[in-house]
N, C-alpha and C positions, 0 to 999 in steps of 0.2 A: 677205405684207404687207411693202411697204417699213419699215425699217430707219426708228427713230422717230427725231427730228433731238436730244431729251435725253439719249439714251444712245446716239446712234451712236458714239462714243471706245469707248464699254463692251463695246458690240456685235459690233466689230472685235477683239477682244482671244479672239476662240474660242468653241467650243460652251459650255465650261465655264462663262464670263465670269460667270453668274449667283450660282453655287455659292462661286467664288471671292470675288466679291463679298460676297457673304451671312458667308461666314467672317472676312472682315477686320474687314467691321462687328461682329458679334460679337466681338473680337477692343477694339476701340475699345474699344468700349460698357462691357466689363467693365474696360478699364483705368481710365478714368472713376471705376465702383464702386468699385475696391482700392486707387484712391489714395490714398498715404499721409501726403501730402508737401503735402497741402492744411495751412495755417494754421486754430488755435482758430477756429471759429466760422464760417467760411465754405462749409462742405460743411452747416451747420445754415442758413448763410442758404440755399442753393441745397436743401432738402430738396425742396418739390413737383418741383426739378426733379431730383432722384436716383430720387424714385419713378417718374416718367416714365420716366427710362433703364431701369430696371426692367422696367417696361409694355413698353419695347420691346424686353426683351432674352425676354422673352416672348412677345413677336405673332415675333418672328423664331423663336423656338424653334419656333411653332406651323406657322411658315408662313403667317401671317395677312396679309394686304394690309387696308388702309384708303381706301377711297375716301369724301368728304366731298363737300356739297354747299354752295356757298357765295353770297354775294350781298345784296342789298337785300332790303327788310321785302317782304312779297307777292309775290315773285318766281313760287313756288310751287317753292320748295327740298323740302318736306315732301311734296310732290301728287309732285315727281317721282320721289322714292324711293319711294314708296309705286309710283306704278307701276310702277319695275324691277323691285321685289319681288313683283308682283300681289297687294299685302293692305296694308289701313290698319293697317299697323307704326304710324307718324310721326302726331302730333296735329295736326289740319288744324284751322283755323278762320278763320272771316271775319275775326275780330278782327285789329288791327293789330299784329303786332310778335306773335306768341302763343309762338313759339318763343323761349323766354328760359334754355335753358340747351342742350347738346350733346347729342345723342340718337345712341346706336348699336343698327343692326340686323343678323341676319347676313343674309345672300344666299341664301336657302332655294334655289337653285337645284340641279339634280343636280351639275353642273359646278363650282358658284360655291366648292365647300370652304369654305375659310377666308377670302374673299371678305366683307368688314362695310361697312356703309352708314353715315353719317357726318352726321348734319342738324346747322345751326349755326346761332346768332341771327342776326339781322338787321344788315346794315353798319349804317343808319343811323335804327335805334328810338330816339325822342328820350329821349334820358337815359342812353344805353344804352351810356356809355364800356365799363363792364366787360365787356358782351355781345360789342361791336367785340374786344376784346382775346381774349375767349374764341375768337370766332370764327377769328381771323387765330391763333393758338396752335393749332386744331383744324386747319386749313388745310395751319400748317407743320410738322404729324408725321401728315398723310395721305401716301400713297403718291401716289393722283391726285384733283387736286381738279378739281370739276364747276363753274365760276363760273359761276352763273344768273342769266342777263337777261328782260325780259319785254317789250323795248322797243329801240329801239336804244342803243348803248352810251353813258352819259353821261359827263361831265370824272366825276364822282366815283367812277365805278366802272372808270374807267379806271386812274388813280390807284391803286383798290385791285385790280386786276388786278397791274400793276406789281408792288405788294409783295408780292401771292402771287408771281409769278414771279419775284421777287426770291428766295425761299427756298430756287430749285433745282428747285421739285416738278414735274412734267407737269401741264400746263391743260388741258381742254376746254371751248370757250366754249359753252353750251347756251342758244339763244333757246326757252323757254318760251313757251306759249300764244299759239304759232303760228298755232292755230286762229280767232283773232281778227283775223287777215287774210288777205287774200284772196293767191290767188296771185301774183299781181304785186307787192304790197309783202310778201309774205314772202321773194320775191327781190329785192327792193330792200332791204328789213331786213339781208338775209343778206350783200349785199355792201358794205354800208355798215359794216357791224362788222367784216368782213374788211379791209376797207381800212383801218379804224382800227386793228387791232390789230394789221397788218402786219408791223412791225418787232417783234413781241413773239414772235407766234405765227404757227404755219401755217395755212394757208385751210381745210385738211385736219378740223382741231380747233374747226372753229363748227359748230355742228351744230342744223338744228329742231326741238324736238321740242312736244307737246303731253299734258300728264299727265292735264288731267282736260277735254275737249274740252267746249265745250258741247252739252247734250241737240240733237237734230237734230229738228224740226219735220218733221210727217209730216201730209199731208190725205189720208183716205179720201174716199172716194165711194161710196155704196152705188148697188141698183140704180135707185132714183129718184132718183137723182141731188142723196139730201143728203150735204154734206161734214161729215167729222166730225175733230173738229184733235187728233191726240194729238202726244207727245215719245218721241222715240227716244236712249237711252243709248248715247254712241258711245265705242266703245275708247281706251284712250290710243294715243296716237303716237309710244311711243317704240322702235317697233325699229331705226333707222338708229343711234341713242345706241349701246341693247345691242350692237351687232353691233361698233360703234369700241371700245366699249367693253374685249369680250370678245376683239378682235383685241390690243389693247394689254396684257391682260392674261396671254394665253397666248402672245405674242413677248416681254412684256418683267417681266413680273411677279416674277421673285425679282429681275431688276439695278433696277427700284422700290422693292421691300422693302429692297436697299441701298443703294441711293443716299439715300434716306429718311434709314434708320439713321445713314449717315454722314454725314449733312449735319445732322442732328439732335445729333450727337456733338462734332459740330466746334462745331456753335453753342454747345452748353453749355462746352466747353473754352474758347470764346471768353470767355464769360463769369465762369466758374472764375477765367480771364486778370484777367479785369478786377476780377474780386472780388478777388483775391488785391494785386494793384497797387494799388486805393482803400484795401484793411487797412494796407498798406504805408507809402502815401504818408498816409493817419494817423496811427501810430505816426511814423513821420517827423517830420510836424509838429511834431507833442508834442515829440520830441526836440531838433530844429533850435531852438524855441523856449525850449527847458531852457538850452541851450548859449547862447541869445543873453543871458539873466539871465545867467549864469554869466562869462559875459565883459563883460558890460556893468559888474556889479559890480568885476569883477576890472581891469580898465581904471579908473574912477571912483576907486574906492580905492586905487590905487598913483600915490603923486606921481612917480615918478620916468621918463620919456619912453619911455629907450630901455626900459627894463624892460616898460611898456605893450605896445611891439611887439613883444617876446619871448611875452605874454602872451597876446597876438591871436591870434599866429599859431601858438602853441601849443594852443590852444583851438578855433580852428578844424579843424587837425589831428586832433584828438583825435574831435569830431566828427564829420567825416569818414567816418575809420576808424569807428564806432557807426555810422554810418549805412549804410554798405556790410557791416553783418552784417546788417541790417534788411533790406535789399535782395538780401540772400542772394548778393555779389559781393565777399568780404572783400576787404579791401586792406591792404596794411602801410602803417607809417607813412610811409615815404619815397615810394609812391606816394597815398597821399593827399595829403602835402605836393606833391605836383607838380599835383595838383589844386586844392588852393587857390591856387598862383603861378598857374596858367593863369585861374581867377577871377578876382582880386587884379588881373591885369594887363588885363586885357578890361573890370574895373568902373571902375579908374583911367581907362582912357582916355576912359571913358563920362561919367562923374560925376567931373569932376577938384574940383569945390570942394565936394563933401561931402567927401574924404579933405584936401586944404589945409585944409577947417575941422577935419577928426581932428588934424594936425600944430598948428595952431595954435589948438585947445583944449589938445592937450598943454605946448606952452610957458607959454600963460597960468597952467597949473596950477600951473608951478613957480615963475612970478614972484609970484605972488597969493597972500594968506592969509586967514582971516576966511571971513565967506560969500562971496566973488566966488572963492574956491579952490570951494567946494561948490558954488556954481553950476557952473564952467565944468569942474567933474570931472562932475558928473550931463551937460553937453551931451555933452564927451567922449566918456562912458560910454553916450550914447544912441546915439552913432555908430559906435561897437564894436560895443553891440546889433544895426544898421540893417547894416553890413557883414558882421557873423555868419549874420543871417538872409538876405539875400543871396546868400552864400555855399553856406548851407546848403540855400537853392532850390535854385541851379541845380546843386551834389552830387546832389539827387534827383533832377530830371532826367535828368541824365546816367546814374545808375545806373539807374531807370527803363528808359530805352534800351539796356541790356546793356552798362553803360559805352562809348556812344557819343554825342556831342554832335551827331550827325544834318547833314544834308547842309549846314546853314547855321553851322555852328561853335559854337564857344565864345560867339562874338562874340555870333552872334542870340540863344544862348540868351539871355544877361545881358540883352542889348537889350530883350527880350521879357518878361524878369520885373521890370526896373526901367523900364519901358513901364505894366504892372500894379498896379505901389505907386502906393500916396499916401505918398510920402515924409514930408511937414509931418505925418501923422498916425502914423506909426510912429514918427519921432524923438520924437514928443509926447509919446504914450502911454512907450514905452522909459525915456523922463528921468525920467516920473513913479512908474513903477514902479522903477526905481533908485535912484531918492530913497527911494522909500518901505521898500524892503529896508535900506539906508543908515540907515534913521533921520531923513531929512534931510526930509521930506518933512511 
Protein backbone atom coordinates (compact mmCIF):
# COMPACT_ATOMS: atom_id res chain seq x y z
CA UNK A 1 0.00 0.00 0.00
CA UNK A 2 1.26 3.34 -0.68
CA UNK A 3 2.89 5.40 1.95
CA UNK A 4 -0.31 7.40 3.78
CA UNK A 5 0.28 11.41 2.80
CA UNK A 6 -0.26 12.03 7.37
CA UNK A 7 2.56 10.17 8.30
CA UNK A 8 4.81 9.94 5.35
CA UNK A 9 7.74 12.30 7.57
CA UNK A 10 7.03 9.27 10.13
CA UNK A 11 7.15 6.62 7.60
CA UNK A 12 10.50 7.69 6.27
CA UNK A 13 12.18 7.61 9.42
CA UNK A 14 12.64 3.27 9.31
CA UNK A 15 10.99 0.03 10.16
CA UNK A 16 11.12 0.96 13.79
CA UNK A 17 9.35 4.54 13.26
CA UNK A 18 6.21 3.04 14.98
CA UNK A 19 7.82 1.67 18.22
CA UNK A 20 9.82 4.66 18.48
CA UNK A 21 7.08 6.74 18.25
CA UNK A 22 4.84 4.98 20.65
CA UNK A 23 7.86 5.39 23.28
CA UNK A 24 8.13 9.12 23.02
CA UNK A 25 4.38 9.56 23.48
CA UNK A 26 4.53 7.56 26.33
CA UNK A 27 7.33 9.38 27.36
CA UNK A 28 5.11 13.06 26.99
CA UNK A 29 2.00 11.82 28.34
CA UNK A 30 3.59 10.81 31.78
CA UNK A 31 5.59 13.95 31.86
CA UNK A 32 2.26 15.90 31.78
CA UNK A 33 1.00 13.42 34.80
CA UNK A 34 4.44 14.18 37.19
CA UNK A 35 4.29 17.61 36.64
CA UNK A 36 5.28 19.39 39.41
CA UNK A 37 5.61 22.83 38.53
CA UNK A 38 1.92 23.40 37.75
CA UNK A 39 0.53 26.40 39.94
CA UNK A 40 -2.50 25.83 43.17
CA UNK A 41 -5.39 24.82 41.27
CA UNK A 42 -4.74 24.54 37.74
CA UNK A 43 -3.97 20.62 37.38
CA UNK A 44 -7.59 20.57 39.58
CA UNK A 45 -9.00 22.98 36.90
CA UNK A 46 -7.70 20.63 33.97
CA UNK A 47 -8.76 17.14 35.98
CA UNK A 48 -11.29 15.55 33.23
CA UNK A 49 -8.36 16.39 31.18
CA UNK A 50 -5.60 14.37 33.40
CA UNK A 51 -7.94 11.54 33.49
CA UNK A 52 -7.90 11.46 29.66
CA UNK A 53 -4.02 11.53 29.69
CA UNK A 54 -4.56 8.65 31.77
CA UNK A 55 -7.04 6.80 29.44
CA UNK A 56 -4.40 7.28 27.03
CA UNK A 57 -1.42 6.29 28.65
CA UNK A 58 -3.66 3.10 28.87
CA UNK A 59 -5.03 2.35 25.21
CA UNK A 60 -1.18 2.90 24.41
CA UNK A 61 -0.17 0.43 27.15
CA UNK A 62 -2.76 -1.81 25.66
CA UNK A 63 -2.11 -1.23 22.21
CA UNK A 64 -5.55 -0.07 21.54
CA UNK A 65 -6.35 2.02 18.31
CA UNK A 66 -9.66 4.22 18.33
CA UNK A 67 -11.48 4.67 15.33
CA UNK A 68 -14.76 6.97 15.77
CA UNK A 69 -17.47 7.72 13.58
CA UNK A 70 -18.39 11.13 13.00
CA UNK A 71 -20.94 13.67 11.18
CA UNK A 72 -24.64 15.14 10.99
CA UNK A 73 -27.82 13.72 12.91
CA UNK A 74 -29.17 10.59 10.42
CA UNK A 75 -26.14 10.16 8.61
CA UNK A 76 -26.11 6.49 9.78
CA UNK A 77 -23.00 6.86 11.97
CA UNK A 78 -24.49 3.84 14.27
CA UNK A 79 -25.93 1.42 10.90
CA UNK A 80 -22.30 1.74 9.91
CA UNK A 81 -20.52 0.48 12.71
CA UNK A 82 -22.79 -1.83 13.43
CA UNK A 83 -22.06 -3.27 10.03
CA UNK A 84 -18.08 -3.25 10.29
CA UNK A 85 -18.75 -5.13 13.47
CA UNK A 86 -21.62 -7.65 11.72
CA UNK A 87 -23.97 -7.14 15.02
CA UNK A 88 -26.38 -4.34 16.42
CA UNK A 89 -23.34 -3.26 19.05
CA UNK A 90 -24.83 0.81 18.45
CA UNK A 91 -28.51 1.84 19.27
CA UNK A 92 -30.26 2.56 15.86
CA UNK A 93 -33.34 4.39 15.70
CA UNK A 94 -35.57 6.36 13.48
CA UNK A 95 -35.69 9.08 15.96
CA UNK A 96 -33.94 12.20 15.28
CA UNK A 97 -30.69 12.99 16.96
CA UNK A 98 -31.09 9.31 19.19
CA UNK A 99 -27.43 9.16 19.61
CA UNK A 100 -26.90 11.69 22.60
CA UNK A 101 -23.73 10.53 24.25
CA UNK A 102 -20.27 8.45 22.89
CA UNK A 103 -20.64 4.95 22.59
CA UNK A 104 -17.50 2.48 22.36
CA UNK A 105 -17.40 -1.13 20.80
CA UNK A 106 -14.45 -3.53 20.32
CA UNK A 107 -13.83 -4.93 16.86
CA UNK A 108 -14.76 -8.69 17.50
CA UNK A 109 -12.74 -9.42 14.46
CA UNK A 110 -9.93 -12.16 14.58
CA UNK A 111 -7.51 -9.65 13.25
CA UNK A 112 -9.14 -6.38 14.78
CA UNK A 113 -7.23 -6.97 18.56
CA UNK A 114 -7.49 -3.98 20.22
CA UNK A 115 -9.13 -2.31 17.35
CA UNK A 116 -12.67 -0.18 19.30
CA UNK A 117 -15.33 1.56 17.29
CA UNK A 118 -16.24 5.04 18.44
CA UNK A 119 -20.20 6.27 17.66
CA UNK A 120 -20.64 10.20 18.37
CA UNK A 121 -23.79 12.53 18.69
CA UNK A 122 -24.80 14.43 15.95
CA UNK A 123 -23.07 17.73 14.63
CA UNK A 124 -26.18 19.55 14.31
CA UNK A 125 -29.16 18.13 16.89
CA UNK A 126 -30.88 21.31 17.81
CA UNK A 127 -29.82 22.10 21.18
CA UNK A 128 -27.18 20.07 21.15
CA UNK A 129 -24.12 22.47 21.94
CA UNK A 130 -22.85 19.99 24.51
CA UNK A 131 -23.23 16.85 22.16
CA UNK A 132 -21.24 19.11 19.21
CA UNK A 133 -18.40 19.50 21.86
CA UNK A 134 -18.55 15.86 22.88
CA UNK A 135 -18.46 14.98 19.52
CA UNK A 136 -15.41 17.01 18.20
CA UNK A 137 -13.54 15.96 21.86
CA UNK A 138 -14.25 12.04 20.69
CA UNK A 139 -13.02 13.03 17.13
CA UNK A 140 -9.73 14.61 18.58
CA UNK A 141 -8.39 11.59 20.66
CA UNK A 142 -9.46 8.95 17.96
CA UNK A 143 -6.74 7.60 16.07
CA UNK A 144 -8.94 7.63 12.74
CA UNK A 145 -12.05 9.29 12.30
CA UNK A 146 -14.76 8.04 9.78
CA UNK A 147 -16.71 11.59 8.72
CA UNK A 148 -20.26 10.45 7.59
CA UNK A 149 -22.13 11.95 4.86
CA UNK A 150 -25.35 10.81 3.28
CA UNK A 151 -25.59 13.44 0.60
CA UNK A 152 -23.07 15.52 -0.92
CA UNK A 153 -20.86 17.59 1.12
CA UNK A 154 -22.56 20.77 2.65
CA UNK A 155 -20.78 24.65 3.68
CA UNK A 156 -21.49 23.16 7.27
CA UNK A 157 -19.98 20.00 7.25
CA UNK A 158 -17.28 21.21 5.38
CA UNK A 159 -16.44 23.64 8.09
CA UNK A 160 -16.65 20.73 10.53
CA UNK A 161 -14.33 18.49 8.46
CA UNK A 162 -11.83 21.24 8.57
CA UNK A 163 -11.79 21.25 12.38
CA UNK A 164 -11.52 17.58 12.42
CA UNK A 165 -8.55 17.83 10.34
CA UNK A 166 -7.43 20.52 11.94
CA UNK A 167 -6.42 18.20 15.12
CA UNK A 168 -3.79 16.34 12.98
CA UNK A 169 -6.05 13.02 12.95
CA UNK A 170 -6.41 10.85 9.50
CA UNK A 171 -9.99 11.35 7.71
CA UNK A 172 -11.85 9.08 5.79
CA UNK A 173 -14.65 10.73 4.00
CA UNK A 174 -17.60 7.77 3.88
CA UNK A 175 -20.72 8.67 1.64
CA UNK A 176 -23.27 6.50 3.41
CA UNK A 177 -26.39 5.12 1.86
CA UNK A 178 -25.29 4.94 -1.43
CA UNK A 179 -27.67 2.58 -1.98
CA UNK A 180 -30.33 5.46 -2.64
CA UNK A 181 -28.75 6.25 -5.94
CA UNK A 182 -28.32 4.96 -8.74
CA UNK A 183 -25.10 4.43 -10.37
CA UNK A 184 -24.48 7.51 -12.16
CA UNK A 185 -25.17 9.93 -9.23
CA UNK A 186 -23.31 7.73 -6.86
CA UNK A 187 -20.50 8.81 -9.27
CA UNK A 188 -21.40 12.07 -9.52
CA UNK A 189 -21.87 12.13 -5.49
CA UNK A 190 -18.38 10.75 -5.38
CA UNK A 191 -16.67 13.23 -7.46
CA UNK A 192 -18.29 16.25 -6.30
CA UNK A 193 -17.05 15.61 -2.52
CA UNK A 194 -13.69 14.90 -4.10
CA UNK A 195 -13.39 17.88 -5.68
CA UNK A 196 -14.53 19.84 -2.71
CA UNK A 197 -12.38 18.35 -0.23
CA UNK A 198 -9.52 18.63 -2.48
CA UNK A 199 -7.27 20.69 -0.74
CA UNK A 200 -7.92 18.92 2.63
CA UNK A 201 -7.75 15.32 1.61
CA UNK A 202 -6.93 12.75 -0.94
CA UNK A 203 -9.47 11.22 -3.47
CA UNK A 204 -8.02 7.89 -2.18
CA UNK A 205 -10.16 8.65 1.42
CA UNK A 206 -13.94 9.11 0.03
CA UNK A 207 -15.08 6.07 0.05
CA UNK A 208 -19.16 4.42 -0.73
CA UNK A 209 -20.42 2.63 1.27
CA UNK A 210 -24.06 1.46 2.33
CA UNK A 211 -24.90 -0.01 6.10
CA UNK A 212 -28.12 -0.85 6.10
CA UNK A 213 -29.17 -1.05 1.96
CA UNK A 214 -32.76 -1.06 1.37
CA UNK A 215 -34.96 -4.52 1.49
CA UNK A 216 -34.65 -5.51 -2.61
CA UNK A 217 -38.17 -6.12 -4.09
CA UNK A 218 -38.49 -9.57 -5.63
CA UNK A 219 -41.66 -10.72 -8.05
CA UNK A 220 -42.25 -14.66 -8.32
CA UNK A 221 -44.32 -16.12 -10.83
CA UNK A 222 -45.69 -19.37 -10.17
CA UNK A 223 -46.63 -21.85 -12.75
CA UNK A 224 -49.89 -19.96 -13.79
CA UNK A 225 -48.53 -17.25 -14.05
CA UNK A 226 -49.65 -15.46 -10.71
CA UNK A 227 -46.90 -12.94 -9.30
CA UNK A 228 -46.36 -12.97 -5.83
CA UNK A 229 -44.24 -9.46 -4.44
CA UNK A 230 -42.00 -10.36 -1.44
CA UNK A 231 -38.53 -8.32 0.15
CA UNK A 232 -35.33 -9.55 0.00
CA UNK A 233 -32.63 -8.47 2.88
CA UNK A 234 -29.56 -7.12 1.08
CA UNK A 235 -26.17 -7.11 2.78
CA UNK A 236 -24.37 -3.98 3.85
CA UNK A 237 -21.92 -2.55 1.41
CA UNK A 238 -19.17 -2.07 3.39
CA UNK A 239 -16.29 -4.02 2.10
CA UNK A 240 -14.27 -1.38 0.07
CA UNK A 241 -14.40 0.77 3.73
CA UNK A 242 -12.93 -2.55 5.77
CA UNK A 243 -10.43 -3.40 3.35
CA UNK A 244 -9.07 1.05 3.29
CA UNK A 245 -9.62 0.44 6.35
CA UNK A 246 -7.68 -2.55 7.52
CA UNK A 247 -4.77 -1.32 4.87
CA UNK A 248 -4.27 1.88 7.10
CA UNK A 249 -4.48 0.08 10.07
CA UNK A 250 -1.67 -2.72 9.49
CA UNK A 251 0.92 0.04 7.51
CA UNK A 252 0.20 2.56 9.89
CA UNK A 253 -1.47 1.72 13.20
CA UNK A 254 1.11 2.07 16.10
CA UNK A 255 2.64 5.74 14.17
CA UNK A 256 -1.64 6.63 14.68
CA UNK A 257 -1.70 5.49 18.13
CA UNK A 258 1.22 8.24 18.32
CA UNK A 259 0.74 10.56 16.49
CA UNK A 260 -2.80 10.71 18.49
CA UNK A 261 -0.94 10.59 21.73
CA UNK A 262 1.27 13.27 20.88
CA UNK A 263 -0.87 15.58 19.47
CA UNK A 264 -3.30 15.04 22.33
CA UNK A 265 -0.27 15.89 24.77
CA UNK A 266 0.67 18.78 23.04
CA UNK A 267 -2.97 20.14 23.03
CA UNK A 268 -3.28 19.69 26.75
CA UNK A 269 0.34 21.28 27.44
CA UNK A 270 -1.12 24.02 25.30
CA UNK A 271 -3.59 24.57 27.51
CA UNK A 272 -1.80 23.77 30.90
CA UNK A 273 0.16 26.97 28.87
CA UNK A 274 -2.60 28.91 28.96
CA UNK A 275 -4.11 27.90 32.34
CA UNK A 276 -1.12 28.56 34.01
CA UNK A 277 -0.76 32.48 32.12
CA UNK A 278 -4.73 33.40 32.76
CA UNK A 279 -3.60 32.26 36.89
CA UNK A 280 -0.82 34.53 36.37
CA UNK A 281 -2.05 37.36 34.54
CA UNK A 282 -4.84 37.41 37.52
CA UNK A 283 -2.74 37.36 40.37
CA UNK A 284 -1.04 40.11 38.40
CA UNK A 285 -3.90 42.12 38.22
CA UNK A 286 -4.64 42.17 41.67
CA UNK A 287 -1.21 43.19 42.29
CA UNK A 288 -0.59 46.00 39.59
CA UNK A 289 -3.79 47.34 41.05
CA UNK A 290 -2.48 47.00 45.01
CA UNK A 291 0.48 49.01 43.64
CA UNK A 292 -1.57 51.77 41.86
CA UNK A 293 -3.50 52.55 45.56
CA UNK A 294 -0.32 52.54 47.01
CA UNK A 295 1.27 55.07 44.83
CA UNK A 296 -1.66 57.01 44.02
CA UNK A 297 -1.97 57.61 47.86
CA UNK A 298 1.62 58.04 48.20
CA UNK A 299 1.70 60.79 45.42
CA UNK A 300 -1.61 62.65 46.80
CA UNK A 301 -0.24 62.79 50.38
CA UNK A 302 3.21 64.11 49.85
CA UNK A 303 3.20 68.01 49.01
CA UNK A 304 6.52 68.10 48.15
CA UNK A 305 7.17 67.60 43.81
CA UNK A 306 10.44 66.26 43.55
CA UNK A 307 9.81 63.82 46.49
CA UNK A 308 6.37 62.73 44.39
CA UNK A 309 8.85 61.57 41.54
CA UNK A 310 11.14 59.83 43.78
CA UNK A 311 8.03 58.04 44.96
CA UNK A 312 6.59 56.97 41.47
CA UNK A 313 9.29 55.76 40.54
CA UNK A 314 10.15 53.99 43.34
CA UNK A 315 6.88 52.16 43.51
CA UNK A 316 6.83 51.32 40.22
CA UNK A 317 10.08 49.68 40.58
CA UNK A 318 9.10 47.80 43.45
CA UNK A 319 6.28 46.53 41.37
CA UNK A 320 7.99 45.55 38.90
CA UNK A 321 10.36 43.34 40.52
CA UNK A 322 6.70 41.55 42.54
CA UNK A 323 5.48 40.99 39.42
CA UNK A 324 8.44 39.15 37.56
CA UNK A 325 8.40 36.64 40.56
CA UNK A 326 4.69 36.22 39.51
CA UNK A 327 5.66 35.55 36.28
CA UNK A 328 8.28 33.21 37.30
CA UNK A 329 11.16 35.75 35.38
CA UNK A 330 12.87 37.40 38.64
CA UNK A 331 14.34 40.56 37.87
CA UNK A 332 16.50 42.82 40.31
CA UNK A 333 15.91 46.11 40.83
CA UNK A 334 18.05 47.80 38.40
CA UNK A 335 16.72 45.75 35.72
CA UNK A 336 13.15 46.48 36.46
CA UNK A 337 14.07 50.13 36.71
CA UNK A 338 15.28 50.00 33.11
CA UNK A 339 11.93 48.63 32.45
CA UNK A 340 9.87 51.21 33.77
CA UNK A 341 12.28 54.19 31.84
CA UNK A 342 11.72 52.18 28.72
CA UNK A 343 7.58 52.44 29.66
CA UNK A 344 7.91 55.99 31.11
CA UNK A 345 9.51 56.97 27.91
CA UNK A 346 7.23 55.35 25.14
CA UNK A 347 3.98 56.58 27.46
CA UNK A 348 5.53 60.17 27.44
CA UNK A 349 5.63 60.33 24.11
CA UNK A 350 2.14 58.91 23.55
CA UNK A 351 0.16 60.74 26.11
CA UNK A 352 2.30 63.98 26.66
CA UNK A 353 -0.75 66.06 28.54
CA UNK A 354 -1.72 63.31 31.04
CA UNK A 355 2.03 63.48 32.38
CA UNK A 356 2.17 67.86 31.90
CA UNK A 357 -1.13 67.62 33.93
CA UNK A 358 1.14 65.05 36.53
CA UNK A 359 3.77 67.97 36.62
CA UNK A 360 1.30 70.66 36.95
CA UNK A 361 -0.97 69.13 39.43
CA UNK A 362 2.23 68.71 41.42
CA UNK A 363 3.09 72.65 41.30
CA UNK A 364 -0.59 73.49 41.97
CA UNK A 365 -0.20 71.32 45.16
CA UNK A 366 2.41 73.27 46.60
CA UNK A 367 1.07 76.83 45.77
CA UNK A 368 -2.53 76.00 47.16
CA UNK A 369 -3.99 75.23 50.63
CA UNK A 370 -7.38 74.54 52.02
CA UNK A 371 -9.44 72.26 49.76
CA UNK A 372 -8.12 73.31 46.18
CA UNK A 373 -4.49 71.57 47.87
CA UNK A 374 -7.11 68.24 48.29
CA UNK A 375 -8.46 68.50 45.18
CA UNK A 376 -5.53 68.92 42.99
CA UNK A 377 -3.51 66.18 45.24
CA UNK A 378 -6.46 63.43 44.75
CA UNK A 379 -6.16 64.56 40.52
CA UNK A 380 -2.54 64.25 41.02
CA UNK A 381 -2.70 61.10 42.85
CA UNK A 382 -5.24 59.78 40.19
CA UNK A 383 -2.64 60.16 37.63
CA UNK A 384 0.20 58.28 39.64
CA UNK A 385 -2.61 55.66 40.00
CA UNK A 386 -3.43 55.93 35.75
CA UNK A 387 0.56 55.82 35.14
CA UNK A 388 1.21 52.94 37.72
CA UNK A 389 -1.39 50.92 36.18
CA UNK A 390 -0.01 51.54 32.76
CA UNK A 391 2.92 50.65 33.72
CA UNK A 392 2.18 47.77 35.37
CA UNK A 393 0.17 46.35 31.99
CA UNK A 394 2.62 46.54 29.85
CA UNK A 395 5.51 44.76 32.81
CA UNK A 396 2.84 41.84 32.18
CA UNK A 397 3.12 41.74 28.84
CA UNK A 398 6.32 41.82 28.40
CA UNK A 399 7.06 39.13 30.96
CA UNK A 400 4.07 37.19 29.51
CA UNK A 401 6.37 36.96 26.35
CA UNK A 402 9.47 35.57 28.18
CA UNK A 403 10.56 39.15 28.76
CA UNK A 404 10.08 40.16 25.10
CA UNK A 405 8.10 43.09 23.88
CA UNK A 406 7.56 41.06 20.46
CA UNK A 407 8.17 42.04 17.08
CA UNK A 408 6.30 45.72 17.37
CA UNK A 409 8.30 47.04 20.47
CA UNK A 410 7.84 48.76 23.43
CA UNK A 411 6.23 51.46 21.51
CA UNK A 412 3.10 49.09 20.18
CA UNK A 413 2.81 47.53 23.27
CA UNK A 414 1.93 50.91 25.22
CA UNK A 415 0.06 51.96 22.01
CA UNK A 416 -2.13 48.95 22.37
CA UNK A 417 -3.04 49.06 26.10
CA UNK A 418 -3.57 52.93 26.23
CA UNK A 419 -5.54 52.34 22.81
CA UNK A 420 -7.66 49.88 25.38
CA UNK A 421 -8.38 52.32 28.39
CA UNK A 422 -10.95 54.68 29.04
CA UNK A 423 -8.77 56.93 30.52
CA UNK A 424 -11.77 59.75 31.85
CA UNK A 425 -13.00 56.56 33.62
CA UNK A 426 -9.94 55.26 35.46
CA UNK A 427 -8.60 58.75 36.52
CA UNK A 428 -12.36 58.96 37.92
CA UNK A 429 -12.74 56.09 39.60
CA UNK A 430 -8.63 56.38 40.95
CA UNK A 431 -9.38 60.18 42.53
CA UNK A 432 -12.46 58.74 44.04
CA UNK A 433 -10.99 55.86 45.70
CA UNK A 434 -7.98 58.08 46.83
CA UNK A 435 -10.13 60.51 48.37
CA UNK A 436 -11.86 58.06 49.93
CA UNK A 437 -8.66 56.07 51.59
CA UNK A 438 -7.50 59.85 52.36
CA UNK A 439 -10.45 60.70 54.20
CA UNK A 440 -11.18 63.39 51.85
CA UNK A 441 -13.87 61.77 50.14
Amino acid sequence: MPRLPWTKAATEAGPNHGEDHLTLARESLRELIEDSRLPEGVRESLAHDYDAVQSMLDKLEHGHLHLSAFGRVSTGKSSLLNALIGEQRFSVSPVHGETRRSAMQAWDEAEAGGVFLIDTPGLDEAGGEDREELAQEVAGRSDLVMFVLDGDITDTELSALKAVLSTGRPVLVVLNKSDLYTTDERGALLRSIRDKTATMLDSRFVIAAAAQPRPQAVVEVDADGNETSTTRVRAPEVTELKVRLWEILEAEGKTLAALNASLFAADLSDQVGRRILAARAELGEKLVRTYCVAKGIAVAFNPVPVADLFAAAFIDVGMVVHLSKVYGLPLNRSEAGSIVRVIVAESAALMGTVWALHFVSSALKVGTIGLSTILTAGAQGAIAYYSTYLVGRAAAEYLAKGKSWGDGGPKQVVKRILDSLDRDTVLRDAKREIQARLGMG
